[in-house]
N, C-alpha and C positions, 0 to 999 in steps of 0.2 A: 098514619105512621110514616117515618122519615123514609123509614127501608125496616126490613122482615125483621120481625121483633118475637125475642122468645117469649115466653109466659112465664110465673113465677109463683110460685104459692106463696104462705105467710111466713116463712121460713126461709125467705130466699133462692129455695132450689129449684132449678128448672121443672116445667110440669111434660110429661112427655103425651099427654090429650087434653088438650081444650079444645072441645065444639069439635071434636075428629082430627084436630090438627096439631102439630107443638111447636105451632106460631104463628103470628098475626102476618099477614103479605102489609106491604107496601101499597100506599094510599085507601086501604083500609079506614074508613072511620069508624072511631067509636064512643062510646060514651063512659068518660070517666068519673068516678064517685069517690074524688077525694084523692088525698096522699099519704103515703105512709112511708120512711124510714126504716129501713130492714138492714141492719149491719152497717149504717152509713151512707146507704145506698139509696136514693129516691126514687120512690115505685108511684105509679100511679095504679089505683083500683078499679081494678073492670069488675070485682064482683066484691066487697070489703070482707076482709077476715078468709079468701078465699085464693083469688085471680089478680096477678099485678105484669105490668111493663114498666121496665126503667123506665125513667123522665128522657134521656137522654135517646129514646128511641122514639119522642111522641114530637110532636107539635100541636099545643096549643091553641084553639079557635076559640 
């Protein structure tokens, strides 16, 4: 993670618990499953049909 990233279900809306928290910390790594499109919006899936982070909060390995 770039810097603290909220979480998002399939619907775009903030999730206010994942894993106890309602957000990922900064240098966090995790394992992504793919992308998905929500409103326009590019999500990446931490859990698919479930758990997303914007694109724009991740970096890429």
């Amino acid at each position: 993670m770039i810097h603290n990233a909220y979480v998002y279900d399939e619907n775009g809306k903030r999730v206010k618990n994942y894993s106890g928290t309602s957000y990922i910390g900064k240098g966090v790594t995790v394992k992504g499953l793919g992308t998905k499109t929500i409103k326009g919006t590019k999500y990446y899936a931490l859990k698919p049909n479930h758990y997303y982070v914007k694109s724009s909060d991740v970096t890429v390995k």
